[in-house]
C-alpha positions in Angstrom: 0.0 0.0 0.0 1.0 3.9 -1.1 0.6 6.6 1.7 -2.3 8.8 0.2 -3.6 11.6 2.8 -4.3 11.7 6.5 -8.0 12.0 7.6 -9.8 13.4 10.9 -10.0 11.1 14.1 -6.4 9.2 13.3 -7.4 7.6 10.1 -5.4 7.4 6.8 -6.0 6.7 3.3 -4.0 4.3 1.1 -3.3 3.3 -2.6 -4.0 -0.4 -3.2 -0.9 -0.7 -5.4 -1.3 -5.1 -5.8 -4.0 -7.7 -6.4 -2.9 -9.6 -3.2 -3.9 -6.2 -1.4 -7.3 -6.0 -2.8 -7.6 -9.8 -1.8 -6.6 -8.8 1.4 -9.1 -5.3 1.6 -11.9 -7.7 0.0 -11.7 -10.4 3.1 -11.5 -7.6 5.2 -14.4 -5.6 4.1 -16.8 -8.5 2.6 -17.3 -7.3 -0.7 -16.1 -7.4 -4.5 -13.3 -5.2 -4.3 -10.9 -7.7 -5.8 -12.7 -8.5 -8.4 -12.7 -4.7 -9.7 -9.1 -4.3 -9.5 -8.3 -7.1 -11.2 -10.6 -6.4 -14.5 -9.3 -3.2 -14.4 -6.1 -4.1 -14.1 -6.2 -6.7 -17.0 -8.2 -3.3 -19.1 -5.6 -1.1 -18.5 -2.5 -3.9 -19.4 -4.1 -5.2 -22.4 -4.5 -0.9 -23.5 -0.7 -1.0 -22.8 1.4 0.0 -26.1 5.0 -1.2 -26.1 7.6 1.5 -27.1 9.9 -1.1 -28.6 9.6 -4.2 -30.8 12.3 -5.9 -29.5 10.6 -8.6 -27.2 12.6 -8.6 -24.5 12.4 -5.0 -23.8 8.4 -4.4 -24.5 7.4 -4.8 -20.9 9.8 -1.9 -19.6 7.3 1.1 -18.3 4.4 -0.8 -18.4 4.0 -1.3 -14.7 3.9 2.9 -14.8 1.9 2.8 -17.4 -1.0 0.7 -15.4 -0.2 2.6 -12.4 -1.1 6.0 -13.5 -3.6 4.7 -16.1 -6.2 2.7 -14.3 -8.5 3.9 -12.0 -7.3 4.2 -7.8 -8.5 2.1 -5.7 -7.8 3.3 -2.2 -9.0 2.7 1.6 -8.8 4.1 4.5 -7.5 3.2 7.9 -8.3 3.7 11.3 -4.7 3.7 13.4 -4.7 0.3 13.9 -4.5 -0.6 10.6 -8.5 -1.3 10.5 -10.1 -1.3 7.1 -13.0 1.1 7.2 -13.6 2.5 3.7 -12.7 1.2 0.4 -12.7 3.6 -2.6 -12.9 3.6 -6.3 -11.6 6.7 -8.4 -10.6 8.0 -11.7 -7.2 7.5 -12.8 -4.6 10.4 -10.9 -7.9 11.1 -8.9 -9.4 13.4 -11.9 -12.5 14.8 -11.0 -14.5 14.2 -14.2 -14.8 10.1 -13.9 -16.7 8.0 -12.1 -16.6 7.4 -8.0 -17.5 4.6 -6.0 -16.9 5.1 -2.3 -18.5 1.6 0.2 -18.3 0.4 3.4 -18.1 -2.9 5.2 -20.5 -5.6 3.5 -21.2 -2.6 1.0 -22.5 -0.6 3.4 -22.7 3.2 3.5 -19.4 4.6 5.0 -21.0 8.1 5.0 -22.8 8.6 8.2 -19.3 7.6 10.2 -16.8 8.3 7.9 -18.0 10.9 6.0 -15.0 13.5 7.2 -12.5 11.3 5.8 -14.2 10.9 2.5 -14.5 14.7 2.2 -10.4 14.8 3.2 -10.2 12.4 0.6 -11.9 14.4 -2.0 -10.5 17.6 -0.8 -6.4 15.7 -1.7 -7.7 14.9 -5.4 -9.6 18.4 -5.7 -12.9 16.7 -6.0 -15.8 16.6 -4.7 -16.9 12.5 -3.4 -20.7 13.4 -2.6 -23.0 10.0 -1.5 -25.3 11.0 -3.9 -22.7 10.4 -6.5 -20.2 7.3 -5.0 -22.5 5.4 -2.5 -23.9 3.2 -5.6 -26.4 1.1 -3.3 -28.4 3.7 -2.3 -31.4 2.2 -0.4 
């Protein structure tokens, strides 16, 4: 995990940077995270364009290249290391794509954690509303 931003009340947010940590956040917060990352990772690698066509060499940048191309998936932590929130956003955290902010069991994480969503918005200069992220709106 990638250090993102702190958040009120001693929580943090991180990057999911590996498909073994969105295992991990999945088992942790009973839901589909998992399977997100790894369709978008496989969307972003397969958009990959080698710079070279010598073999050997056309897989140099493309771990970058995913890194900074498919969406973030982030979530945040109380200060012992506690899953709380997991979060969807666009790629570099732009504020023109698609959000999807959950809690525990897909829960809605805005009634206890809505501070650290807005902290988290405010770091990417966006706005995370529930009306927008919170997808199971009941």
């Amino acid at each position: 995990m990638e250090y993102v931003c702190d958040a009120p009340k001693n929580r943090t947010w991180f990057r999911l940077v590996s498909e073994g940590e969105a295992i991990a956040e999945s088992m942790a917060m009973n839901h589909a995270v998992e399977k997100h990352y790894r369709r978008e990772r496989e969307r972003t690698s397969d958009s990959y364009q080698p710079k070279t066509t010598v073999y050997i060499e056309q897989d140099i940048g493309k771990e970058a290249y995913i890194q900074r191309t498919m969406p973030l998936f982030l979530t945040l932590r109380d200060e012992d290391g506690l899953a709380l929130v997991t979060a969807m956003l666009p790629p570099n955290g732009k504020p023109d794509g698609a959000c999807i902010v959950v809690g525990r069991g897909n829960a809605d994480p805005y009634p206890d954690h809505g501070d650290a969503i807005e902290a988290l918005g405010r770091h990417y200069g966006m706005t995370l509303d529930r009306h927008r992220c919170f997808p199971y709106r009941r």
